[in-house]
C-alpha positions in Angstrom: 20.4 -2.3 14.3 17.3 -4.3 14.4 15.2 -1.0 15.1 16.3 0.4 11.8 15.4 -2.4 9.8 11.7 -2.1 11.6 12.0 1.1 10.8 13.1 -0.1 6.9 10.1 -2.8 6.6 7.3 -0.4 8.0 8.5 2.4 5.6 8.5 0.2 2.6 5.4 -1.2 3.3 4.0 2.2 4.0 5.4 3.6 0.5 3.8 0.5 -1.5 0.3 1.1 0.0 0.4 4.8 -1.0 1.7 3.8 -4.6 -1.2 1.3 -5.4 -4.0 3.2 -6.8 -7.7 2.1 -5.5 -10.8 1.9 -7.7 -13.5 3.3 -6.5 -18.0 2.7 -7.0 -19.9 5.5 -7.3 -23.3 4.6 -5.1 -26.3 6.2 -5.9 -29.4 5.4 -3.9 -33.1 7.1 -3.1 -33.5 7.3 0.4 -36.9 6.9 0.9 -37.1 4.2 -1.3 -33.9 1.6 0.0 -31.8 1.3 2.6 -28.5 3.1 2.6 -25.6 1.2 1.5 -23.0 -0.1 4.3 -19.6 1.3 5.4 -16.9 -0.6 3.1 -14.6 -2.0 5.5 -10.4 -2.3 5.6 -10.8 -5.8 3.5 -12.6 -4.2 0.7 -10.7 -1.5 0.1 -7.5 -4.2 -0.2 -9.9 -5.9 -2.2 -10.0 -2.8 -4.8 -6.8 -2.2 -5.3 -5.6 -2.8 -8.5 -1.9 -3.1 -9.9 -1.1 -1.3 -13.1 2.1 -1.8 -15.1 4.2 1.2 -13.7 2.8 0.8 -10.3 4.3 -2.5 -10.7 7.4 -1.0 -11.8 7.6 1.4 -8.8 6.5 -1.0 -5.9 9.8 -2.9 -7.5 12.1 0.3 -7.5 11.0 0.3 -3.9 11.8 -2.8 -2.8 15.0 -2.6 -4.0 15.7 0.3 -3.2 15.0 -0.7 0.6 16.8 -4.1 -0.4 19.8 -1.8 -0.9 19.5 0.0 2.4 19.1 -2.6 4.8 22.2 -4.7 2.9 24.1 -1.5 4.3 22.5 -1.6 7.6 23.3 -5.5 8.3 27.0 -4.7 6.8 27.0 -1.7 9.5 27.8 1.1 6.7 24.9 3.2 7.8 
């Protein structure tokens, strides 16, 4: 049982990462003139993430939707 509900927390974590859109920054830059700009790391993409109203909504369809399943997997219906 407690495999499936690994299983349950790495999906829904998984599927609200995918739902959360990510602004992104046009760089424009001369090379011979400046340095190029540096790699943007894990962090700052988290950092750019933004939450709009009906990703809200979704992220909390999710949730409970995974709420639901693992309810059935502690109650052993699934």
């Amino acid at each position: 049982m407690w495999w499936k509900l690994v299983g349950l927390v790495v999906l829904t974590v998984a599927l609200v990462f995918v739902v959360i859109p990510i602004r992104t920054h046009a760089v424009a830059y001369h090379p011979s003139m400046e340095p190029p700009p540096g790699r943007g790391s894990f962090g700052d993409m988290l950092g750019d993430m933004y939450l709009t109203p009906g990703t809200m909504l979704l992220i909390l369809c999710i949730i409970g939707l995974a709420s639901l399943v693992g309810f059935k997997v502690v109650r052993r219906q699934w």
